[in-house]
Every structure is written in C-alpha cells, then in structure tokens.
C-alpha positions in Angstrom: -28.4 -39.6 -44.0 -29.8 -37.5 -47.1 -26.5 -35.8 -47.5 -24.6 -38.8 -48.1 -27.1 -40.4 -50.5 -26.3 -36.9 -52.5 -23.1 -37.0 -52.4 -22.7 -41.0 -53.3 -24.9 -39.2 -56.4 -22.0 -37.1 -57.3 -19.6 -39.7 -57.1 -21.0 -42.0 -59.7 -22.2 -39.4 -62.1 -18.6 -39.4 -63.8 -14.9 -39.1 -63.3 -14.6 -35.9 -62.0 -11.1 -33.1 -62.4 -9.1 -32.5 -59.6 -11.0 -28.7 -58.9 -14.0 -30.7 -58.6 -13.3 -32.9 -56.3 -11.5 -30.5 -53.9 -14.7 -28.6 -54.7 -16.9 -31.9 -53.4 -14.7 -32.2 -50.2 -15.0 -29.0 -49.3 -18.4 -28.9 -49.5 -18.5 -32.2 -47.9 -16.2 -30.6 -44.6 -18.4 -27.4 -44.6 -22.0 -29.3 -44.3 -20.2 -31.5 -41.5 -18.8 -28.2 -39.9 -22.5 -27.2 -39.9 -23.9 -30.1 -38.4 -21.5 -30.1 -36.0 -22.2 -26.3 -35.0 -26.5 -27.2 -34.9 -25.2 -29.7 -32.6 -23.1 -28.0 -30.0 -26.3 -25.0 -30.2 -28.6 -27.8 -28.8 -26.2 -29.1 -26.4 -25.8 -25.7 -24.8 -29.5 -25.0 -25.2 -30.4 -28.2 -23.2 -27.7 -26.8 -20.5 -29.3 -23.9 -19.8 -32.6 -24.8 -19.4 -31.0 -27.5 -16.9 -29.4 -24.6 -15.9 -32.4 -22.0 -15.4 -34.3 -25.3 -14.4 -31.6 -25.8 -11.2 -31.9 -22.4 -10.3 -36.0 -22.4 -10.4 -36.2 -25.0 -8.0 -34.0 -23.2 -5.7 -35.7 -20.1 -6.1 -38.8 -22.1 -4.9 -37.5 -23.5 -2.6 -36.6 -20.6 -0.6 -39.6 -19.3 -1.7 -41.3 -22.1 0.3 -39.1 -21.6 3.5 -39.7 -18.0 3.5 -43.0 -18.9 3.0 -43.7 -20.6 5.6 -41.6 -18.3 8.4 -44.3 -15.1 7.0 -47.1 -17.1 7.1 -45.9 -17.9 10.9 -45.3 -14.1 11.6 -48.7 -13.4 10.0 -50.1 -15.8 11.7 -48.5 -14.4 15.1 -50.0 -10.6 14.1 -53.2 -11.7 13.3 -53.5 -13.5 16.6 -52.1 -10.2 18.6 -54.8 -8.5 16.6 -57.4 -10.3 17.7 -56.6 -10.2 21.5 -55.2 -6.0 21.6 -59.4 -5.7 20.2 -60.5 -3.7 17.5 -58.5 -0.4 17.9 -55.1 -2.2 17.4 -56.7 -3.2 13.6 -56.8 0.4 12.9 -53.5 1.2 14.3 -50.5 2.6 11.5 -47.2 0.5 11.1 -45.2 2.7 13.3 -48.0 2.6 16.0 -47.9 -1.2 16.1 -44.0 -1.8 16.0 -44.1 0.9 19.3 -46.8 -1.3 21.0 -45.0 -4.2 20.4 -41.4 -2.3 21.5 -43.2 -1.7 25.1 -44.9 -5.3 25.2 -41.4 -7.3 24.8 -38.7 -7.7 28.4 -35.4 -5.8 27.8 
C-alpha cells in the first residue's frame, strides 16, 4: 500500500518529538478512517444496484404475466372483431362493452 511505504518514509527520516508523532498517528487513523468510509460507500452502492436489480426482474416479470393475459384479451377482441364484421371495428368503447353486456348469460 502506497500509504504505508510513506509513512515507513517518515519513520526513518529521524527521531521525531512527541507532537509529531501524535501528529503521524493521527494522520495515520484519519487516512484509515477514510478508507474505511470509500469502502462501506461501495458496499452500499453494490447493494443497491442488487437491490434495484431484484426489483427489475420482478417488475418484468409481472410485466411478462400481464403481458401475456392482454395479449390473450387482445387476442379475444380482435377475433370478436372479425366475426361482429366491419361495423363493430368502427364502433366507440362504450358501444362495444354494451354489445358485449347483451352477448354474455346472466
């Protein structure tokens, strides 16, 4: 570690006083403090992205599900087009969901 090599530096450059070598430790607790800080930063980073990743997924996969149930009742209106003939195409929303009202038992 560079930091290290620096402060192996310090040591052998000469006897230091007492206020210099609280000075060294100090600085020697605060750089660790800051690595340590960096560290727990990319730890919580990489557990969010799990995080947002996990909850993607989910997303599509009810995405998928839903997916395929309106592709089914697409599927079902498209076909109920196609046999009511050309006037149903044109009809409005409300006009369909009336048609289809009268169609189904009670």
């Amino acid at each position: 570690m560079r930091t290290n090599d620096t402060w192996e530096d310090l040591e052998k450059r000469k006897p230091r006083s007492l206020r210099e070598n609280f000075e060294v430790q100090k600085a020697m607790w605060r750089e660790r403090k800051n690595l340590k800080y960096v560290k727990k930063l990319k730890k919580e980073k990489v557990k969010a992205a799990k995080k947002a990743k996990k909850a993607y997924e989910q997303t599509q996969k009810e995405k998928g599900l839903m997916g395929k149930i309106g592709h089914r009742k697409r599927k079902a209106e498209a076909k109920e087009v196609a046999e009511a003939g050309e006037d149903a195409a044109k009809q409005t929303r409300v006009q369909k969901m009336l048609s289809r009202a009268k169609q189904r038992p009670h």
